[in-house]
C-alpha positions in Angstrom: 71.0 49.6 21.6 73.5 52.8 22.1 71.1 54.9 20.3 68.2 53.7 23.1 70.7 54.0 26.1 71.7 57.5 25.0 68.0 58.5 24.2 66.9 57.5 28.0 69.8 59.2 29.5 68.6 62.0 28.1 65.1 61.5 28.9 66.5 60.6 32.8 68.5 64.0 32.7 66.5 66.3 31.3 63.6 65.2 34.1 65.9 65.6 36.9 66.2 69.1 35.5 62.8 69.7 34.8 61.7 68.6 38.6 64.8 70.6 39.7 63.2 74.1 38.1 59.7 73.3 39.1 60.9 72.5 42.5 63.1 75.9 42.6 60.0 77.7 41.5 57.6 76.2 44.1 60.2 76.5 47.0 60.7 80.2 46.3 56.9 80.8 46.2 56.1 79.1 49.4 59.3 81.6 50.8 57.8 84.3 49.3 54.3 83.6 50.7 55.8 83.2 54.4 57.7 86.5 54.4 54.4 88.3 53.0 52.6 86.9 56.1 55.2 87.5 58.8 55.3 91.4 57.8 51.5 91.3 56.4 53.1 92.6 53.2 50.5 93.7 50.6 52.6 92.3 47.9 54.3 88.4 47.8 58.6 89.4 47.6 60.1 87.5 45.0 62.8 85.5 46.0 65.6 84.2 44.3 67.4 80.5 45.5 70.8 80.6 43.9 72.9 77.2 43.0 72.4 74.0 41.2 71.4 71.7 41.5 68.2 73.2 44.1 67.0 69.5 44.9 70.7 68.1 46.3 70.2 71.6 48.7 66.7 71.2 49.4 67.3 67.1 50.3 70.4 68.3 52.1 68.3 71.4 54.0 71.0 74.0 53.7 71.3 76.7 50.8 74.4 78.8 50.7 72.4 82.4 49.6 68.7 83.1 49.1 67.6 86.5 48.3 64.4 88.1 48.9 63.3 91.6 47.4 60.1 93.6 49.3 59.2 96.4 46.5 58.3 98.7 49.7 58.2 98.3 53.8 57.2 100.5 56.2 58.1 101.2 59.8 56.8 103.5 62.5 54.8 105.2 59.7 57.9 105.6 57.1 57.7 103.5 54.0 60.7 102.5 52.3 61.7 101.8 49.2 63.7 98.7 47.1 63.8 96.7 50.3 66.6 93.5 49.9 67.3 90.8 52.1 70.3 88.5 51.0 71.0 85.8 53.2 73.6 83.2 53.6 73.9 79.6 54.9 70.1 79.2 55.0 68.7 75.7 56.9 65.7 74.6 56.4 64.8 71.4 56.8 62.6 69.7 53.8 59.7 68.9 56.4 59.8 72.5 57.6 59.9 73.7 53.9 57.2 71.5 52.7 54.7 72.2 55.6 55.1 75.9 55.8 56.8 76.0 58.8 59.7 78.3 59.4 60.2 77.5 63.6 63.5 76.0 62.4 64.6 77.8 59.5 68.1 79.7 60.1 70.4 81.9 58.0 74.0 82.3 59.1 74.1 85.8 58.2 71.3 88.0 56.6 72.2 91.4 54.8 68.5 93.8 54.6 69.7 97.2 52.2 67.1 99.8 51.4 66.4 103.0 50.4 64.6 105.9 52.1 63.5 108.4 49.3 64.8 112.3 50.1 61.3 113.3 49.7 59.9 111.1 52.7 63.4 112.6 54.3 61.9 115.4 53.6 58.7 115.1 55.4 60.2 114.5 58.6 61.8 117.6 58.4 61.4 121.4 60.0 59.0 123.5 57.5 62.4 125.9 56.7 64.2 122.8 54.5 62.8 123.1 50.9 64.7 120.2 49.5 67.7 117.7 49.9 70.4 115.9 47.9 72.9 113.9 48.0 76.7 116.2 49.0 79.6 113.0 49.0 78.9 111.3 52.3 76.6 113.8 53.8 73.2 116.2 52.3 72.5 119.5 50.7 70.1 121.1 51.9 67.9 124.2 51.1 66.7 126.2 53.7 64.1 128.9 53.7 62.5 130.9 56.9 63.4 132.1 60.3 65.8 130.6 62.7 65.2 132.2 66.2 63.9 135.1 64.5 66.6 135.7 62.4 66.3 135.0 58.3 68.1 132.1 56.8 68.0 131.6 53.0 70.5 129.3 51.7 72.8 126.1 51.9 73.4 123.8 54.6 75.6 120.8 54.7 73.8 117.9 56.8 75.5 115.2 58.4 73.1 111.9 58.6 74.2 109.2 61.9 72.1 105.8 62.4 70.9 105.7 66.1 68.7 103.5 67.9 66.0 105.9 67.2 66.5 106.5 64.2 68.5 108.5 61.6 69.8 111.7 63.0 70.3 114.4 60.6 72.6 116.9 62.3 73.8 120.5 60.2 77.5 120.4 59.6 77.5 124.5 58.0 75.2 126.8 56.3 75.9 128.8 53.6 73.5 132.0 53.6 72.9 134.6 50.3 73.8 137.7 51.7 71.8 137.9 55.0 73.2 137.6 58.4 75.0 134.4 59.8 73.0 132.7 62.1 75.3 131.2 64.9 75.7 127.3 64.2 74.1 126.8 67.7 70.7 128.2 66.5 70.9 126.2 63.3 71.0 122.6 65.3 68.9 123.2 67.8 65.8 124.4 65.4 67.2 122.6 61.8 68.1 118.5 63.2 65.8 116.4 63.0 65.3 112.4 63.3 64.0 109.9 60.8 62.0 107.1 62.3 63.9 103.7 61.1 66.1 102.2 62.9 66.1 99.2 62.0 65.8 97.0 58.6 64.0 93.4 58.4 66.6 91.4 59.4 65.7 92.4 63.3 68.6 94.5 63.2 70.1 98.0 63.7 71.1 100.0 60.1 75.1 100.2 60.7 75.6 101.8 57.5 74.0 104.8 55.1 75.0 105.9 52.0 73.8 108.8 50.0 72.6 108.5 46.3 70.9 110.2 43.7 67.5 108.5 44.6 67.9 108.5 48.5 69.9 107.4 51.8 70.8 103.7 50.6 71.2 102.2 54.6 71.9 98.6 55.6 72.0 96.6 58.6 73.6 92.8 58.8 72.3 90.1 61.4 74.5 87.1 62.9 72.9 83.5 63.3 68.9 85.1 62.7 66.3 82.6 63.0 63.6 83.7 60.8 60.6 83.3 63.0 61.9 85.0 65.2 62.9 88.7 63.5 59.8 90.6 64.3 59.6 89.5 67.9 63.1 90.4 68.4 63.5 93.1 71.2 64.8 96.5 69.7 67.2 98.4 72.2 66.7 101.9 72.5 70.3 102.8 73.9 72.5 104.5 71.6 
């Protein structure tokens, strides 16, 4: 009789985890298929809910972190790249879940990190830089051409600053190979330039940028975001 007890226990347990999985797997792809409509994505995210057991959180309605991973994203005509949105203290209410709605769907905080490539940098850029890398907490950049008439061909050390237009790229020095100096106040006003994203999917400003081997890694963090509402979120253009 033991034997039978222990065998249905096991039966009982190992379908609470089996429905647990399958539920998992079914909540993240109706997540997934929500955030692909909201941004019209051409690709579903993939979306990860952490913690276990998934059905005690989906009967409760709150999950303590979600992440959601958009392989590329573009704003005012700038695509960027490895696009991640980890949120925390996610509620959703079961009825919302199971009905596709997301009217009531909150996240305590949500962190979006991305990274814009160096050569779409790049193409935002005046015709004299040639290329751009990372320099500790600012770029290298090559420079080739004419800067009020006067050659430059060398090295310049750009600064980059999130604004509420955008990234500003602003030249810090420039190095040249034997030519004339050109006076720093030439260099600015001809060689800074903006990059159009200002803001990340989480309807907020990027606060921070870091530079890497493969691009500017920037973030921007949101406070008590309703989900429905990021896109429709006013964008202030004040720096």
């Amino acid at each position: 009789m033991r034997k039978v007890l222990l065998v249905l226990l096991v039966l009982v347990v190992g379908g609470v985890v089996v429905a647990d999985r399958l539920g998992v797997r079914i909540a993240q792809n109706e997540i997934g298929k929500q955030v692909a409509a909201q941004y019209s994505l051409q690709e579903q995210p993939d979306v990860t809910i952490h913690g276990i057991p998934f059905l005690t959180q989906a009967v409760g309605g709150e999950y303590d972190h979600i992440d959601v991973v958009i392989s590329a994203w573009t704003q005012q005509g700038v695509t960027i790249q490895d696009v991640k949105v980890d949120m925390r203290g996610v509620k959703a209410p079961l009825s919302e879940v199971i009905s596709g709605n997301s009217d009531n769907v909150t996240a305590r905080t949500a962190t979006a990190s991305a990274v814009i490539p160096y050569e779409v940098i790049k193409k935002q850029a005046p015709r004299e830089v040639k290329s751009i890398g990372p320099k500790g907490d600012d770029l290298s950049v090559e420079l080739t051409g004419t800067v009020a008439g006067l050659p430059v061909d060398g090295t310049a050390t750009v600064a980059v600053k999130p604004t509420a237009r955008g990234i500003a790229v602003t030249p810090l020095s420039v190095g040249s190979k034997g030519g004339a100096q050109v006076p720093m106040a030439l260099v600015r006003r001809q060689l800074t330039w903006l990059v159009p994203v200002a803001d990340l999917p989480v309807g907020s400003r990027i606060s921070k940028i870091e530079p890497t081997a493969d691009g500017l890694r920037v973030s921007a963090t949101a406070q008590n975001v309703r989900l429905n509402d990021l896109e429709q979120r006013p964008k202030s253009r004040t720096k």
